[in-house]
DRENVO-462650 format. One record per residue: x, y, z of N, C-alpha, C in turn. Coordinates in steps of 0.1 Angstrom, whole numbers, plus 5000, padded with zeros to 4 digits. Layout:
XYZXYZXYZ;...
***
This chain:
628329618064628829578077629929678081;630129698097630629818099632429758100;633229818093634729768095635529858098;636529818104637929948110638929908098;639530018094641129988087641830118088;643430028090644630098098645230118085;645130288085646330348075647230398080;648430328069650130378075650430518065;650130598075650830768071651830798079;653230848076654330898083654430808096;655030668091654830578102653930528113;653130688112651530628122650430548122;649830488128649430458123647530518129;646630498123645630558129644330488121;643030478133641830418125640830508121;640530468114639530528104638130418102;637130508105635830448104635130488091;634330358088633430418074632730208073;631930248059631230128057632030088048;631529988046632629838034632229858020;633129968017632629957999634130017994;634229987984635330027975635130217967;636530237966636830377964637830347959;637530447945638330437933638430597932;640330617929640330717926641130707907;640930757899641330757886642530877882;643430847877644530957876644031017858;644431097856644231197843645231127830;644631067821645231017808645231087799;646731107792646531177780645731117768;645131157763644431107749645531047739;646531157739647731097725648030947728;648130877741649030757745648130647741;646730667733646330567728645330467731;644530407732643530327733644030197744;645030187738645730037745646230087760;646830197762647730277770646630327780;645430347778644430377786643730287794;643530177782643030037790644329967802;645529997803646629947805646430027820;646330207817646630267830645630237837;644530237831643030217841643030077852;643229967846643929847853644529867861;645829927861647029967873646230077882;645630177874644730237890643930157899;643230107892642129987896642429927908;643329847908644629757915645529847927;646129957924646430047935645330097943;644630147939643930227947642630197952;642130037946641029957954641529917968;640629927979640829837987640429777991;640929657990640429497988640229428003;639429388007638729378020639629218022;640429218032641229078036640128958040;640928848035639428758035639528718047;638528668051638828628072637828458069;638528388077638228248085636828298091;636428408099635828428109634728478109;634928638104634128738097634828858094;634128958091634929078087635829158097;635129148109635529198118637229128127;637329008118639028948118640129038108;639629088101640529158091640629318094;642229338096642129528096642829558084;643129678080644029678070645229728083;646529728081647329848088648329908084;648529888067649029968059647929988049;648630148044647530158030648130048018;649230008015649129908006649829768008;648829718015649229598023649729488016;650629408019651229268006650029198009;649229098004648129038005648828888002;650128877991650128757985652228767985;652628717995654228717993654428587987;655528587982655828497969656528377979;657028387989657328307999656528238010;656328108010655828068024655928098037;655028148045655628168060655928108065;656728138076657128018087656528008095;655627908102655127878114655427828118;656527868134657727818141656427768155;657127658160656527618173657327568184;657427638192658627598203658027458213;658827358210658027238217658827228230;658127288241658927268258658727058262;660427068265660626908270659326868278;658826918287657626878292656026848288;656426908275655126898267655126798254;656026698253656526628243655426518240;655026438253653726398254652726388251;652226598252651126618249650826708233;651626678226651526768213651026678202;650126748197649626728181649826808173;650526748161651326788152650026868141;650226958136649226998128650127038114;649527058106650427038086650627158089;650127218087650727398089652227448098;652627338105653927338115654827298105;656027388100656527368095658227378096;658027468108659627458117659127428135;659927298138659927268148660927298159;660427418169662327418179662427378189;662827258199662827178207663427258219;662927268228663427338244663227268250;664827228256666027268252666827248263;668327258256669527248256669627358270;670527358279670927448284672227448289;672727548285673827648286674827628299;675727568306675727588318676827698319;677627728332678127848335679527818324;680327668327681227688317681127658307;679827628293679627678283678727558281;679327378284679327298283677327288280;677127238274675527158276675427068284;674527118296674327038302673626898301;673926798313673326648305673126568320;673626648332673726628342673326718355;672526688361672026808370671626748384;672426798396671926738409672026588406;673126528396673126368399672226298387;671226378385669926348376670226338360;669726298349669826338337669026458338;669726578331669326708324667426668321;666626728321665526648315665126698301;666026808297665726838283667026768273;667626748282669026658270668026468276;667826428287667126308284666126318273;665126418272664326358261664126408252;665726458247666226478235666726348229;666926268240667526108236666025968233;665026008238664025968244663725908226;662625808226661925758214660625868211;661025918220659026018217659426128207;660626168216661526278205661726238191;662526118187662526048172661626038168;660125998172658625998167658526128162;658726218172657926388166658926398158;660226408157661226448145660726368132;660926278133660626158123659126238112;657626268122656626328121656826428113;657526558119657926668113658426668097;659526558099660126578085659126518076;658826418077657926318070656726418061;656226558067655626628064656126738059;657326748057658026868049658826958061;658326918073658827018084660227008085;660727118096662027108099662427118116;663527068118663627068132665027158137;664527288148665627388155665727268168;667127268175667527298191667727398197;667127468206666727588217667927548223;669027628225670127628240669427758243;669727748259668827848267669927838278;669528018281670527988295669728118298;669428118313668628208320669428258330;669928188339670528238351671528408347;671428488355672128618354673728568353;673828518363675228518368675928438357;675228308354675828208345675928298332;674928398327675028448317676328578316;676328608325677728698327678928648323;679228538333680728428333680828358318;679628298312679828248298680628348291;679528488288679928548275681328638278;681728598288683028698294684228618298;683828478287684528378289685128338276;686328328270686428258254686628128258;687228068273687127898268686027818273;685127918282683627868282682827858271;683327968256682427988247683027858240;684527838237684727718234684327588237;684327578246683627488253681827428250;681327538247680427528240680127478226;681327558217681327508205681427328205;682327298210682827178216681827118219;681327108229679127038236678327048222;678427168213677527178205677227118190;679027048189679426968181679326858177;678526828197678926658196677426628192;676826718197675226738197674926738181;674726818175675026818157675126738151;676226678153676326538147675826388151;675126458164674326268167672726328159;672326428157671226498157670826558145;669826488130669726628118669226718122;669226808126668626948125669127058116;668127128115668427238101668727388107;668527388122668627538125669327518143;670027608149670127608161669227758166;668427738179668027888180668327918198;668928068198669528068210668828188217;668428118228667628148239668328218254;669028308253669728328259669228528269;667928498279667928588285667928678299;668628798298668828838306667928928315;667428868327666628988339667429088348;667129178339668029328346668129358334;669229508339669829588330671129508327;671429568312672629478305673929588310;675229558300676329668298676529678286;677229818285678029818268679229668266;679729718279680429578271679429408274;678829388284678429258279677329288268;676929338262676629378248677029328240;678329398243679929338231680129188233;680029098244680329018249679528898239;677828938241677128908235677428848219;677329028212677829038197678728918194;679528938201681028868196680528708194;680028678206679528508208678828478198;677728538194677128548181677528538169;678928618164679528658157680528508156;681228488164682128338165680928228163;680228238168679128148170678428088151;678128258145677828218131679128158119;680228188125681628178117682127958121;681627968131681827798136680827748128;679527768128678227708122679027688106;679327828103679227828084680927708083;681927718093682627648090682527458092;681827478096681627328106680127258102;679227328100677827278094677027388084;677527408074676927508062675527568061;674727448064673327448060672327458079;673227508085672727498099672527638095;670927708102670527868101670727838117;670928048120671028038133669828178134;668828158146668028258151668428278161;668028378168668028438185666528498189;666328458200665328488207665128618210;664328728217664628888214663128928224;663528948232662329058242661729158230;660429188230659729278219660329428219;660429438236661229598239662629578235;663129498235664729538223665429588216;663729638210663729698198664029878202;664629928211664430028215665330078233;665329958237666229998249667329908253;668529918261669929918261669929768271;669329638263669229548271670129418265;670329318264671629228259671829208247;670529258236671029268228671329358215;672229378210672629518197672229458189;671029458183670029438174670629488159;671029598155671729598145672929548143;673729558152675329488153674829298155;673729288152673529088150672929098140;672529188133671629188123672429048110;673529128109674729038098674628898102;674828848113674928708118674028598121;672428648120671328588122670328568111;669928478110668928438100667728508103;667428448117665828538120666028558137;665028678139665128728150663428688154;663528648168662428588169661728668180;660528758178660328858188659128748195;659628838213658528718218657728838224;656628838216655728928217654728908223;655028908237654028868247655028878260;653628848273654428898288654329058287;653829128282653529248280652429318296;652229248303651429198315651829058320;651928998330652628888335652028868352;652328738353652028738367652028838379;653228878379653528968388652829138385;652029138375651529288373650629358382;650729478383650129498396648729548390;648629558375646829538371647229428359;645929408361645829318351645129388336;646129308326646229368314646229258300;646529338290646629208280647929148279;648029028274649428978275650128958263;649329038251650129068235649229178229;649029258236648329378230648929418216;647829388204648729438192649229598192;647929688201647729808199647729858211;647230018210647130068227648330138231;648930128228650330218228650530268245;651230348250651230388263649830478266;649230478257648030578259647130438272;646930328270646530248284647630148289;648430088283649230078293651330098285;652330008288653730068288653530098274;653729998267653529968253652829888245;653329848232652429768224653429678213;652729568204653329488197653829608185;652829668180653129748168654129848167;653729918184655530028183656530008183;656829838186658029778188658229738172;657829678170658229578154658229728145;657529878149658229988142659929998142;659929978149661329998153662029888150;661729808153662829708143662929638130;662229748126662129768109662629848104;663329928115664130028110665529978109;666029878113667029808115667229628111;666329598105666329478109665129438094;665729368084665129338070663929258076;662629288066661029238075661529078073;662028978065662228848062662828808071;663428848082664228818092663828838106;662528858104661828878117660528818120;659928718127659228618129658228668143;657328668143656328718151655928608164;656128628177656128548186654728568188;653428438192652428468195652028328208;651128408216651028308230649828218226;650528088233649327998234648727998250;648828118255648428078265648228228272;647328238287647328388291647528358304;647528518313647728538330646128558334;646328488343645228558353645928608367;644628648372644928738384643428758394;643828718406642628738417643028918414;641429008413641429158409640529178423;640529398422639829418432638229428423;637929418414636929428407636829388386;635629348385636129328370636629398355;636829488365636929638353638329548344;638629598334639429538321641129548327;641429698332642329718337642529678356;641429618361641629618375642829618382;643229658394644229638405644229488411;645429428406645629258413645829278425;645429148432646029138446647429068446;648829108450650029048454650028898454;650728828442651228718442650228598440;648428648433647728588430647828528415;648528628407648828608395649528458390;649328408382649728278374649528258358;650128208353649928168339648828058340;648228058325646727948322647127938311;646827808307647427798292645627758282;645627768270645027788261643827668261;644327538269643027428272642327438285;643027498295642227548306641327648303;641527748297640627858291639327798288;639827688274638427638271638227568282;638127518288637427418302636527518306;636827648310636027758318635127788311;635327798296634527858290633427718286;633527628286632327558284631727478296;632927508305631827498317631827558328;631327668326631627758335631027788348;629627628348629027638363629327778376;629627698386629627838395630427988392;631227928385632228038383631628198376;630928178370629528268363630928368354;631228268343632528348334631528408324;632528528324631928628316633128668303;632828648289633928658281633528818276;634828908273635029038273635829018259;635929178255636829208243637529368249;638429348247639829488249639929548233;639029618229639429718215640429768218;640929818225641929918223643229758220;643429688230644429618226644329488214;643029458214642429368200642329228205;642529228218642729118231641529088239;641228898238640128878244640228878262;639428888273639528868284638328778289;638528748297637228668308637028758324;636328768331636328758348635228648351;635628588358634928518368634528528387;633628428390633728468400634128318411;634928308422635628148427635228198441;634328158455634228128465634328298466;633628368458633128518464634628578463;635828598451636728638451637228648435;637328788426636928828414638228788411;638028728395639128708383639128778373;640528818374639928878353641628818345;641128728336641728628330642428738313;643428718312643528778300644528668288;644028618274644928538266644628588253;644528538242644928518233643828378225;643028428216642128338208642028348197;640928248187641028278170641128428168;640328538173639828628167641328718169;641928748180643028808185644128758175;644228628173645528588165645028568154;643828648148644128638135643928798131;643728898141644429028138646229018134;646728898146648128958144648828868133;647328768125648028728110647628778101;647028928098646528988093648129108092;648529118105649829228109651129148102;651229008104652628948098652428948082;651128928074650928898063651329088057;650529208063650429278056651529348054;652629328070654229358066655229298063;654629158058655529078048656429018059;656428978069657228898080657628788076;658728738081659128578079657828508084;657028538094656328458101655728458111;655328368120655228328134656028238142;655828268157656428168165655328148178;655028018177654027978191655127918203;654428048209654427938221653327888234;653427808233654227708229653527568227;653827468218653227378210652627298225;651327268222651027148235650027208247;650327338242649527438257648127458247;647627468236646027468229645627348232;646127248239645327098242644627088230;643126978230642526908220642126998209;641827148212641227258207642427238193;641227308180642227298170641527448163;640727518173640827648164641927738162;642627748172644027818169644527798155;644527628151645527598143644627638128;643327658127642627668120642427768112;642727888122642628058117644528058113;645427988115646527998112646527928097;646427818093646227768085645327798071;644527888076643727958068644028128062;645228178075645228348071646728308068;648028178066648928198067649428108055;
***
């Protein structure tokens, strides 16, 4: 059978074609070192220099190599993180392989406080943080070995300015975040805090510091609380909120959200977690980034973000890369997908593969006006558990728990490559 594998030479990485057989290379033994000494080296060549074909859920064609001596077997369990959004609390089934749970979420308001009140309303992520459905799924989780994160999130530009350039808003927080802790077990807080635009050197610093006070309150106030940060995949390389090395010291795990790489608003349509592909088709890729923050940033500490879900887009034609039309773009999440694909009546869906990015696509066709759908399925996400296993990563992070609906192949190829 015909297979691809990715050797890591001088950081590059590059494919190489051939058929599926093993190559053995044998090093030169001296005779003097003995009988025992020969059987001993031969073994250790054996073992280095076989390469051992990754076992796949699927078929062969799920497994790449993308180092030449890839970890196959880390002595630690992965994490399989799942960010559960308040609105999806309803629709989630818990699967055994979920073993950190992070609830979204808490948010951030301008003076630090967690919000619990909005427009008059209860908050709706602090309501059904209080809710019985919430205590069911925690209760769930633990009951099974899992563990449970709270997501504080804060999006707004402005509000994110005023906080971090604030010490009694940041107190203030500590304060909100206290009261919360203690009505609540959780094992981890993870903070969700991003900015659209360009950042500064000093709200950089502004950043750092919150971070920095942030892990010094945790270790004095709740010992056993880990703290993650959420992290754009391009982070890893340009001057945006956060100093990736200057947090390295204060963070447990850095959680890349490796996806949106193409988005609604794209003006073609593209993949939305391209493992590969580099600027050669479109900005970037998953792989050039996580190069780079491995240069900085210990692999145990870094947790691989993967979508449950993709963009579509009304196109001028079905080509892989097509030109969108303005403002046709939307997110689809992982059960809609299947709906199309098993019944795809008028729509005449046609399911595609993107080699270069390792990413499945669809186009369809709606009242004489072309789609081309791009997400994320078994075969795609189990290239990029093939990528977390062979660089020894802390793990994954879905998002987000509840968007695969009844479908349980996702959890299947996870469960089986993780």
């Amino acid at each position: 059978m015909f297979v691809k594998k990715f050797v890591k030479r001088d950081i590059k990485l590059y494919a190489t074609n051939g058929s599926k057989q093993k190559s053995l290379k044998f090093i030169i033994i001296l005779s003097s070192l003995g009988t025992t000494l020969v059987a001993l080296t031969t073994l250790l060549t054996l073992w280095w220099f076989t390469d051992i074909p990754l076992a796949s859920p699927i078929n062969q064609l799920t497994s790449f190599h993308f180092t030449r001596h890839p970890i196959f077997f880390s002595q630690d369990e992965k994490m399989v993180y799942g960010f559960l959004p308040y609105w999806n609390t309803n629709n989630l089934q818990l699967h055994n392989r979920l073993n950190r749970l992070g609830y979204f979420g808490l948010t951030i308001g301008r003076d630090g406080k967690i919000l619990t009140v909005v427009d008059g309303e209860t908050d709706p992520g602090y309501r059904v943080l209080q809710s019985d459905t919430f205590l069911e799924i925690t209760n769930r989780v633990k009951a099974n070995g899992g563990q449970i994160d709270l997501v504080v999130e804060q999006f707004n530009a402005d509000d994110i300015r005023s906080f971090l350039s604030s010490t009694q808003a940041q107190t203030n927080f500590f304060n909100s975040l206290e009261s919360i802790l203690l009505g609540y077990d959780v094992t981890g807080i993870n903070v969700d805090i991003e900015l659209n635009g360009d950042s500064t050197p000093e709200l950089r610093q502004n950043y750092t510091t919150f971070m920095q006070n942030l892990r010094a309150f945790l270790n004095q106030r709740f010992r056993d609380i880990e703290l993650s940060i959420d992290v754009y995949a391009s982070a890893s390389k340009n001057n945006q909120l956060w100093d990736i090395p200057a947090l390295t010291p204060y963070v447990d795990f850095f959680v890349i959200m490796a996806y949106d790489f193409h988005r609604s608003s794209s003006s073609q349509a593209g993949p939305v977690a391209p493992l590969l592909g580099g600027t050669k088709y479109w900005d970037s890729d998953i792989n050039s980034h996580l190069k780079n923050f491995l240069l900085t940033v210990p692999r145990e500490k870094l947790i691989l973000g993967i979508p449950f879900y993709g963009y579509e887009w009304q196109t001028t034609s079905t080509d892989s890369q097509s030109m969108t039309f303005p403002d046709t773009g939307h997110a689809v999440v992982y059960s809609r997908i299947q709906e199309l694909l098993s019944d795809s009546g008028p729509y005449q869906v046609t399911e595609h593969w993107n080699e270069a990015a390792l990413s499945p696509y669809l186009t369809y066709q709606d009242q004489g006006k072309t789609y081309v759908l791009y997400y994320d399925n078994a075969r795609s996400i189990s290239y990029k558990l093939d990528y977390v296993n062979q660089l020894d990563l802390a793990g994954i992070a879905i998002w987000a728990l509840g968007y695969e609906g009844e479908s349980s192949e996702l959890w299947e190829v996870i469960e089986q490559k993780l």
